[in-house]
C-alpha positions in Angstrom: -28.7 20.2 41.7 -28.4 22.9 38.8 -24.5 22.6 39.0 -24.5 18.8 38.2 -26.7 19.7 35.7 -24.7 21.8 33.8 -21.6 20.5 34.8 -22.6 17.1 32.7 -23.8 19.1 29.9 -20.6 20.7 29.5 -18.5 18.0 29.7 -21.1 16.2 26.8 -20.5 19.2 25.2 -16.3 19.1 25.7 -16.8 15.2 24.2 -18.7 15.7 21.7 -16.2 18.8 20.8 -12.9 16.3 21.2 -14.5 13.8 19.0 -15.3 16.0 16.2 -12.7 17.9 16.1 -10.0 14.2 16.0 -12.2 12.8 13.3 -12.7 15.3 10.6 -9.2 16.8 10.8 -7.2 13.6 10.0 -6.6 9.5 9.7 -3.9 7.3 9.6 -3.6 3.9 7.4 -0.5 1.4 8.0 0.4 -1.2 5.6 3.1 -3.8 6.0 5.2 -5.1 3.1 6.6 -8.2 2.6 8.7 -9.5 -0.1 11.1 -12.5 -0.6 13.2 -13.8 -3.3 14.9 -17.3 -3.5 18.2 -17.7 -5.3 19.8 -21.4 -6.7 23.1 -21.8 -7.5 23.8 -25.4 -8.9 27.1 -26.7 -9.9 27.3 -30.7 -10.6 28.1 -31.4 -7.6 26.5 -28.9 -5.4 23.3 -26.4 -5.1 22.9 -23.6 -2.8 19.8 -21.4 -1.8 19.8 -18.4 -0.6 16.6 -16.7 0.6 15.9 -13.1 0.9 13.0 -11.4 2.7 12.8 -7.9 3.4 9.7 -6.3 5.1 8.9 -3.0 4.9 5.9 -0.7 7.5 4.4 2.6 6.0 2.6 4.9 7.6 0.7 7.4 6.1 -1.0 10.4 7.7 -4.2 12.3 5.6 -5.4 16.1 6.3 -9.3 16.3 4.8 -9.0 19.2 2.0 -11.3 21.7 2.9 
């Protein structure tokens, strides 16, 4: 009975630990970029579009200063 005892105290303990020890040493952040640009090129007879999209992901990673 005394083993379970301390075996689920240590492994609270070894949680507890884990989850301290991700959250104050770091975070990530994403961010997605879109952009798009339209071109017309009109004669008198004729027009053309051209459409241009380029998307661009970030990802940046943070260390808390200490």
């Amino acid at each position: 009975m005394k083993t379970k005892s301390h075996l689920k105290s240590l492994t609270l303990m070894l949680v507890l630990i884990a989850s301290l020890a991700v959250g104050v040493c770091s975070c990530k952040a994403w961010r997605t970029v879109t952009t798009s640009a339209t071109y017309v090129q009109q004669n008198d007879s004729t027009k053309a579009t051209a459409t241009i999209t380029t998307k661009t992901s970030e990802e940046y990673v943070g260390v808390r200063k200490k």
